[in-house]
C-alpha positions in Angstrom: 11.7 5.7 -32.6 10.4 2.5 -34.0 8.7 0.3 -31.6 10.1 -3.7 -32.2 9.1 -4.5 -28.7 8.7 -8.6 -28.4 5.1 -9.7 -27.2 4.8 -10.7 -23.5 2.0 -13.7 -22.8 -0.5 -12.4 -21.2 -3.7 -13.5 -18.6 -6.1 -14.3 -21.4 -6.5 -13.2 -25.2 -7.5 -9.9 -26.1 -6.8 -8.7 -22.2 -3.3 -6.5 -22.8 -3.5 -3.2 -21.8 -3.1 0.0 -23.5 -3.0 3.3 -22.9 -6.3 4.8 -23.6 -6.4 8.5 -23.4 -3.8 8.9 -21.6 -0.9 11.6 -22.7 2.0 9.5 -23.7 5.7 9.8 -21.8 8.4 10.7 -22.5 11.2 7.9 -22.5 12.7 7.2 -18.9 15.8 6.1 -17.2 15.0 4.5 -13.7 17.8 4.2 -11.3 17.0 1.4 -8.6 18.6 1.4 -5.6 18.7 -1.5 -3.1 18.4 -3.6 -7.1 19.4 -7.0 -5.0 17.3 -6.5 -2.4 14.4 -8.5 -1.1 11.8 -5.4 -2.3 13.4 -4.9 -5.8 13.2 -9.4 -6.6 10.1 -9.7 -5.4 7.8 -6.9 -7.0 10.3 -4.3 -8.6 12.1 -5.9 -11.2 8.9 -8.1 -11.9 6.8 -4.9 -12.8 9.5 -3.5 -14.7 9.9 -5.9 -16.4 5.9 -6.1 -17.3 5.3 -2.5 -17.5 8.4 -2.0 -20.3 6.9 -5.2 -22.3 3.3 -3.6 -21.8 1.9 -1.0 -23.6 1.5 1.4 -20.9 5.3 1.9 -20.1 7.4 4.1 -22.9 10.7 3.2 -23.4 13.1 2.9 -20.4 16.8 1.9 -19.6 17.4 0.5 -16.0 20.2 1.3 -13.9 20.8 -1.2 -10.9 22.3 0.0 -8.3 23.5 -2.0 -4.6 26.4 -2.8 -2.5 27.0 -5.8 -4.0 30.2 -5.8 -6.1 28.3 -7.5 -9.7 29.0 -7.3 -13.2 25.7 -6.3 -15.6 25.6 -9.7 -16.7 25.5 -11.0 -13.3 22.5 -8.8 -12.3 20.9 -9.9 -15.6 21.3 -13.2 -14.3 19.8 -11.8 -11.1 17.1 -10.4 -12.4 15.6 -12.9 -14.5 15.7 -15.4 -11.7 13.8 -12.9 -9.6 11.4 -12.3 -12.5 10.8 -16.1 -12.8 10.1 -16.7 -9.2 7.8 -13.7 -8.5 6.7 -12.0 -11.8 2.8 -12.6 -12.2 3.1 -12.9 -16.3 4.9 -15.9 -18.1 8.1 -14.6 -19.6 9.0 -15.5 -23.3 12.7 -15.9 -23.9 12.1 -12.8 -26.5 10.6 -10.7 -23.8 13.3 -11.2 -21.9 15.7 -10.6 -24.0 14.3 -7.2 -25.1 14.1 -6.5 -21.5 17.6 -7.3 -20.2 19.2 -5.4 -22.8 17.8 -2.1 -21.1 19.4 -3.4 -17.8 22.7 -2.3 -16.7 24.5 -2.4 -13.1 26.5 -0.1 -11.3 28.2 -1.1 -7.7 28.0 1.6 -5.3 31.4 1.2 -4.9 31.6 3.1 -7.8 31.2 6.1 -6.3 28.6 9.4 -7.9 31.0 9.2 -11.1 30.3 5.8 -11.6 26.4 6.4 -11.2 26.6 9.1 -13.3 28.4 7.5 -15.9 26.3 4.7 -16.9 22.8 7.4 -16.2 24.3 9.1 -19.3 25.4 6.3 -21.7 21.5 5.0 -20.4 20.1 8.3 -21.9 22.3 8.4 -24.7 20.1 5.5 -26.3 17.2 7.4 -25.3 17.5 10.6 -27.0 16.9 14.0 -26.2 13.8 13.8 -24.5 14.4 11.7 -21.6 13.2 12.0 -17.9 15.3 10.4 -14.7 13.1 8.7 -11.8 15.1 7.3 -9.1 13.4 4.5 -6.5 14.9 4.1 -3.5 14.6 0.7 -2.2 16.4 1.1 0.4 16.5 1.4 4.6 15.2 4.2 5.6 18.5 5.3 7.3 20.2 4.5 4.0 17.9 7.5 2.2 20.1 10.5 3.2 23.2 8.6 2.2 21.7 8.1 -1.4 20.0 11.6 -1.9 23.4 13.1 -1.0 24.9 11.0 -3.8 22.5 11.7 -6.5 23.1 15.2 -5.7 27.3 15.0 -6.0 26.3 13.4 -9.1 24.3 15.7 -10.7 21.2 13.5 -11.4 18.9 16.0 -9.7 17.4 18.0 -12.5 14.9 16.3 -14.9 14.1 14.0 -11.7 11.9 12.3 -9.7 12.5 10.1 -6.6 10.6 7.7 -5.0 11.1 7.0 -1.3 9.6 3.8 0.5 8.3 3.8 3.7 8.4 4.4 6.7 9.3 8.3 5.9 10.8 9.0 9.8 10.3 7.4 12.8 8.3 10.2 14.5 7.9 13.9 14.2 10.7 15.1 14.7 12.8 12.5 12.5 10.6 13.3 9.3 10.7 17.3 9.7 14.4 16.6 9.5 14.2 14.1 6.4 11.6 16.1 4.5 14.0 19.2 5.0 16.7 17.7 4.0 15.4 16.2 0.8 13.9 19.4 -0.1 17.6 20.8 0.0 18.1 18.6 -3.0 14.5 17.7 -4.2 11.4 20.2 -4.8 8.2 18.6 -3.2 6.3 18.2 -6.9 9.5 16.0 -7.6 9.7 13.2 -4.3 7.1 10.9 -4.3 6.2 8.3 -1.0 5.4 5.2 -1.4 2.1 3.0 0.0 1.5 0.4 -1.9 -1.7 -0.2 0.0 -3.3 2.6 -2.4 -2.3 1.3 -5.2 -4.8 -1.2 -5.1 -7.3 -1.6 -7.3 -9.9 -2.0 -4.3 -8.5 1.3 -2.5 -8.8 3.4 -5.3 -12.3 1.8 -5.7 -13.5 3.5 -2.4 -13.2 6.6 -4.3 -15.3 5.4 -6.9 -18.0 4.0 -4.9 -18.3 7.2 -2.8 -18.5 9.6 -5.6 -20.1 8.1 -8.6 -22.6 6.6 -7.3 -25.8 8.0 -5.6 -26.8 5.4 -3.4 -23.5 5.3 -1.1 -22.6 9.2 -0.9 -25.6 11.0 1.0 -25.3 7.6 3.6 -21.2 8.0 4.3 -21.6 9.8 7.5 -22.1 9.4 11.5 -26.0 9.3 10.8 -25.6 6.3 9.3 -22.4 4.4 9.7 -21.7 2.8 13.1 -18.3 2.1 12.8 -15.3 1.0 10.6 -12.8 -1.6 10.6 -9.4 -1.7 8.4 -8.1 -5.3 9.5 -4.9 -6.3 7.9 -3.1 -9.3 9.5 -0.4 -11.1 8.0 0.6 -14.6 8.3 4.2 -13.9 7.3 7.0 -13.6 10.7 10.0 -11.0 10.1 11.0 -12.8 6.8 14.6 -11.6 7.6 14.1 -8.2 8.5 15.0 -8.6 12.3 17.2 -5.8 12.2 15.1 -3.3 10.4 11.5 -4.1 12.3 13.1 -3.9 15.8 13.9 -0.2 15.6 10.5 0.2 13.5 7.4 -2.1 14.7 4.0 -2.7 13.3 2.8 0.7 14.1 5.4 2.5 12.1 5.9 -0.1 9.5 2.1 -0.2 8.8 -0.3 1.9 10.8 1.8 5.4 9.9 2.4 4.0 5.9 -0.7 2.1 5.0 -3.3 2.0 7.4 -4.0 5.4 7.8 -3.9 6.3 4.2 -6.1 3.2 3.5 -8.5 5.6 6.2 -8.1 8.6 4.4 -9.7 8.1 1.3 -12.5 6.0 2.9 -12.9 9.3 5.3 -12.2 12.2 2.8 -14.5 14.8 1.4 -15.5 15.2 -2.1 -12.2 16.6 -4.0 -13.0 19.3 -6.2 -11.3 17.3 -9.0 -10.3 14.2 -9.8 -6.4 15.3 -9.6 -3.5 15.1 -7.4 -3.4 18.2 -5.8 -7.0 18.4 -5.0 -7.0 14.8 -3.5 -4.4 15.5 -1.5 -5.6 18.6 0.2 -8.6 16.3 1.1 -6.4 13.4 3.1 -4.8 16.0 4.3 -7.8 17.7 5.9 -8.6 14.3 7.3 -5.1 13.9 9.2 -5.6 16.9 10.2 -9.0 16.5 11.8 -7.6 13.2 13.4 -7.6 13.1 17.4 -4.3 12.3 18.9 -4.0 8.9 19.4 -4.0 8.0 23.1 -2.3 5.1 24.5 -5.5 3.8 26.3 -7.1 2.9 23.1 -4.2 0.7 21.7 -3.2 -3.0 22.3 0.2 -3.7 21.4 1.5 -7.4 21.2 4.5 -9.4 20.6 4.0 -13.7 19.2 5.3 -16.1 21.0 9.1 -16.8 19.8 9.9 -13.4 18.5 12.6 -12.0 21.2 14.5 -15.8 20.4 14.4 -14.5 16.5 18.1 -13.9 15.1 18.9 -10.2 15.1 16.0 -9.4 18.0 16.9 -8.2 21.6 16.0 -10.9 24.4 14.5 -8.2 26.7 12.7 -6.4 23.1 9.2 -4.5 23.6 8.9 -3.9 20.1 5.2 -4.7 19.0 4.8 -7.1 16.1 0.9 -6.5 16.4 -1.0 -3.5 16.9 -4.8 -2.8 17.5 -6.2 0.9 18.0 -9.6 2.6 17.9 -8.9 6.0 15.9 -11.3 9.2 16.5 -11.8 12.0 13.7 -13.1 15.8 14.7 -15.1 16.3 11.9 -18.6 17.3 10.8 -18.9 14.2 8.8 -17.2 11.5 11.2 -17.5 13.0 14.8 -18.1 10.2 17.0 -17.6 7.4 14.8 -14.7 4.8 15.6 -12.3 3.5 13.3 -11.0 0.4 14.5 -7.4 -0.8 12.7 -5.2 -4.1 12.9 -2.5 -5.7 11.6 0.3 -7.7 12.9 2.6 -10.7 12.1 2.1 -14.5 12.4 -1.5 -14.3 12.6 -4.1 -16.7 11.7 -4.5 -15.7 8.4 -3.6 -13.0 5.7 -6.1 -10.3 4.6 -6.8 -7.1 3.8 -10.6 -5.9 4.2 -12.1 -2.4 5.1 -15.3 -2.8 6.5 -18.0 -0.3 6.5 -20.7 -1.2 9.2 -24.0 1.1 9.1 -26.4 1.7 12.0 -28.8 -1.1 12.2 -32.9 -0.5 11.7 -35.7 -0.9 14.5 -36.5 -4.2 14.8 -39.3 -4.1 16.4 -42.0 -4.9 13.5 -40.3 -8.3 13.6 -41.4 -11.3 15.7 -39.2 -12.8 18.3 -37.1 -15.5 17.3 -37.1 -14.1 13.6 -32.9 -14.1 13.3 -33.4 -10.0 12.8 -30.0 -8.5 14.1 -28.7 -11.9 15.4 -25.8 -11.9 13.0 -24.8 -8.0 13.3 -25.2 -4.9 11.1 -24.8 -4.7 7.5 -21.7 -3.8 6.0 -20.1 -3.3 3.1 -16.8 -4.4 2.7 -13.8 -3.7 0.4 -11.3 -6.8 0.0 -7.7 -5.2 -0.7 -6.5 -8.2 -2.3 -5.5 -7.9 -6.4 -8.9 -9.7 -6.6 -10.8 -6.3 -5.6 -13.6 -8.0 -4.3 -16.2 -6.1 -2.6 -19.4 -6.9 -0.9 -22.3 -5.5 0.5 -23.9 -7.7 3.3 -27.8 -7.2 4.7 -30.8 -9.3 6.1 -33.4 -11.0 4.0 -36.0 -13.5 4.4 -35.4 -17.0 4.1 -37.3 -18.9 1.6 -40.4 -21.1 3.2 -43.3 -20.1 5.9 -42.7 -17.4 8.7 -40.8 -14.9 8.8 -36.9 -15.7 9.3 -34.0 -13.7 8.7 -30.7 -14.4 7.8 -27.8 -12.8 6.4 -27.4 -12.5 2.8 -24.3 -10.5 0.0 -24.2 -9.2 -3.2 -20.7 -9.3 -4.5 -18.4 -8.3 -6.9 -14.7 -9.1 -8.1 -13.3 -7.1 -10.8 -12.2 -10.6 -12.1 -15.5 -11.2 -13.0 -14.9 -8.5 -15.4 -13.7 -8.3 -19.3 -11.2 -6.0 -18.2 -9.6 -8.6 -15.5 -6.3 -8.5 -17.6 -6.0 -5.0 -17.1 -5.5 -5.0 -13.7 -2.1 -3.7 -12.3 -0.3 -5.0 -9.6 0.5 -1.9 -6.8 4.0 -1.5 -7.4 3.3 -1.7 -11.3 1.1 1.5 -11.1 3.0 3.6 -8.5 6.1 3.0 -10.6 3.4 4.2 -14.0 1.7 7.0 -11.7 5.0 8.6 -10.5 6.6 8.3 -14.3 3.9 10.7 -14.9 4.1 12.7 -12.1 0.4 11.8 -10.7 0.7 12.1 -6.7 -2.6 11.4 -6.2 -1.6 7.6 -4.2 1.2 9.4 -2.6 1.8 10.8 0.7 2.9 14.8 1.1 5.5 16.1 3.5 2.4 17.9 5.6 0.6 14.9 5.9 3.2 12.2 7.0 4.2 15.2 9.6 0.9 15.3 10.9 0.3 11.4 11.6 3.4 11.5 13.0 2.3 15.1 15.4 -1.2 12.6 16.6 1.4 9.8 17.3 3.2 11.8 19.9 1.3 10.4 22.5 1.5 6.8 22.0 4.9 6.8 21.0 6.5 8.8 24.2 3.9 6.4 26.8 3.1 3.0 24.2 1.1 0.7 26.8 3.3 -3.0 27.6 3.2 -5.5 24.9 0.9 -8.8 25.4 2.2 -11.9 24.5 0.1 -13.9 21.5 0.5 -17.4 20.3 1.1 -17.7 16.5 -1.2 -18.7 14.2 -4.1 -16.9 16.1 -5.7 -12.9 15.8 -3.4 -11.7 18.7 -4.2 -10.5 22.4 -7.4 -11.3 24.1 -7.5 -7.6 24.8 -8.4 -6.7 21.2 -12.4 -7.6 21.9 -12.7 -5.1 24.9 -10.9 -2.2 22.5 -14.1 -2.9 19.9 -16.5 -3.6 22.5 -19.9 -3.8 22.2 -18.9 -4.4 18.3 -17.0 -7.1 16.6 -14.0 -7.6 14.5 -15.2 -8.7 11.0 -12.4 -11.3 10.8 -12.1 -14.2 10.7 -15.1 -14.0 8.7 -18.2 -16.7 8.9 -19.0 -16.9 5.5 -16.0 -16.9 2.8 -15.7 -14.7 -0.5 -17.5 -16.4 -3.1 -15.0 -17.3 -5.8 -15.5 -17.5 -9.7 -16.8 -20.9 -11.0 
């Protein structure tokens, strides 16, 4: 099939991607459910759109899917805006053109026939040869409702499906959602979503660790101290009042993101580099993970959230969260792992932070600044920038000897290959085309973050009230105590000039 695909402007000459070595795909129909939701305008449609315009993508026909009673034009029109006001890539009136002509819309009003309709006439223009993946952007309580009708309307086979988080609300609720997806679904075929690792900078943890001789014999309890994964947002419920109140920041983020962020900085070598060898290793690290007990977790609630629309006046749910997270491991036994995140704070990051033992210090003088601004660390920024940087003491230019803190840092958009980089949802959409679970989460080990939740979730201590705009509870310094949270940070990322 002849390709008369229209080019897309891209971040600087020479920068589009291509597809190396990898195998190339077959062509795909993606069916998107939840199409005129918040999720899909924002980041689903926009990577579509970039990823079928790109050369990484092969050929694919969209099927929109949502309540909302549209016509395909209508979506189009949908669509584009969405495209406009969030899409990371200029869109040329060609490239759009190309791309809405692979968009169609179904209502679900519709019904399975209707779905199953325009799936076909959608493969019809493919060929032969044509995969199905199906996203579901959807609530979580909606996911049953649309595996049962992909089932009734035959759009199993030939299929993948992508679930977004959070997969169950405790142990008990995912055992019951991953068996009943597997009635429909084989495990090789469901893939669940964190964005979180598919991050440049996540996926660089691996990197560092394994290629490189100077980090790997040193990534252990001899000589790490501690580490932090610190994601605050700035952001309030943005609309989702109805959604976060049964959920909260410890399902919505710790479960999803946070403590698969922990597993690949914690994991052992993999035998490969390949999905079902990664996996086993983040599954040995949830498995190795100590229950998490409510004495070592500071819930809290901003100011102004129980008047939000949609939120209960008497509601405990937590809109920040703080913990201190304990592996049983050869490698990490007796080394904290320290994680936040929370709404309306003071600003919005997304660091892990490594922090290694600190030397003797005494070969230096008093008053020399040695071990008066901390220990080193190296730190990953999560951030599309993936920055990273790698902080220690050295002298200060002129007589004596004083001490300060100095960085070495890198950004991959100090790179040639800075056009090349993907936005999250752009490769999880790529990675699960292929089939590549590697960023995804297995049935086993969302069950057992949800089996070392047990204890927190049946006895969660009270929630503590935090103004906006600041870092949350007071209560956060004694959980790190005698350490200290990396952020806000005293000395910014250095930014290309």
């Amino acid at each position: 099939m002849a390709d008369n695909r229209p080019e897309i402007a891209y971040p600087s000459p020479g920068s589009r991607p291509h597809r190396r070595d990898l195998e190339p795909l077959l062509p795909h129909v993606i069916v998107l459910f939840g199409a005129t939701g918040d999720l899909a305008k924002r980041k689903l449609l926009p990577g579509l759109c970039y990823l079928e315009e790109s050369a990484l993508a092969p050929d694919v026909r969209i099927v929109g899917t949502a309540m909302e009673d549209l016509s395909t034009d209508e979506f189009r029109t949908l669509a584009r805006k969405a495209i406009e006001s969030f899409g990371t890539h200029k869109l040329t009136d060609d490239a759009w053109t190309h791309f809405a002509e692979r968009i169609t819309y179904v209502p679900q009003g519709a019904g399975p026939e209707g779905l199953t309709t325009a799936v076909k006439a959608a493969e019809d223009l493919l060929g032969p040869q044509v995969r199905r993946l199906h996203y579901l952007s959807v609530p979580p309580k909606a996911a049953q409702a649309v595996i049962t009708m992909l089932s009734e309307a035959g759009l199993v086979d030939n299929a993948r499906v992508v679930m977004e988080k959070p997969f169950g609300s405790d142990l008990a609720s995912a055992i019951k959602l991953n068996d009943f997806v597997h009635e429909a679904f084989d495990e090789s075929q469901i893939f669940r979503i964190d964005h979180f690792l598919g991050k440049e900078a996540a996926q660089n943890i691996l990197a560092f660790r394994f290629a490189n001789g100077l980090f790997e014999p040193i990534w252990n309890r001899n000589f790490i101290d501690h580490v932090q994964i610190d994601i605050p947002e700035t952001l309030g419920l943005d609309q989702r009042a109805n959604f976060y109140e049964s959920t909260g920041a410890y399902k919505d983020m710790v479960v999803t993101h946070l403590l698969q962020v922990l597993a690949f900085v914690a994991m052992e070598s993999p035998t490969a580099l390949e999905p079902r060898a990664i996996s086993e290793e983040k599954n040995k690290v949830f498995r190795s993970m100590l229950p998490i007990r409510p004495a070592d977790v500071v819930r809290g609630q901003y100011g102004g959230y129980r008047a939000e629309t949609g939120v209960a006046p008497d509601s405990d749910t937590e809109t920040f969260i703080a913990l201190k997270v304990g592996l049983d491991n050869w490698r990490w036994a007796g080394v904290p792992f320290y994680l936040r995140t929370g709404k309306k704070l003071a600003e919005g990051m997304r660091i892990i932070s490594i922090a290694f033992k600190e030397a003797p210090r005494t070969m230096f003088p008093a008053g020399s600044g040695v071990g008066s601004q901390g220990p080193d660390h190296l730190t990953f920024d999560l951030a599309d920038a993936s920055r990273v940087s790698l902080s220690f003491y050295g002298k200060r230019p002129g007589p004596g000897m004083r001490l300060e803190k100095l960085s070495m840092q890198f950004s991959t958009q100090e790179t040639d290959q800075a056009g090349d980089v993907l936005e999250a949802y752009e490769r999880l959409i790529l990675d699960a085309m292929r089939g590549d679970h590697t960023l995804f989460t297995t049935a086993e080990g969302i069950e057992s973050l949800w089996e070392r939740s047990a204890r927190l979730l049946d006895d969660p201590p009270p929630v503590k009230i935090y103004p906006p705009g600041t870092w949350g509870p007071n209560a956060i310094h004694q959980l790190i105590a005698p350490n200290a949270w990396r952020l806000p940070f005293e000395r910014a990322w250095r930014e290309k000039k």
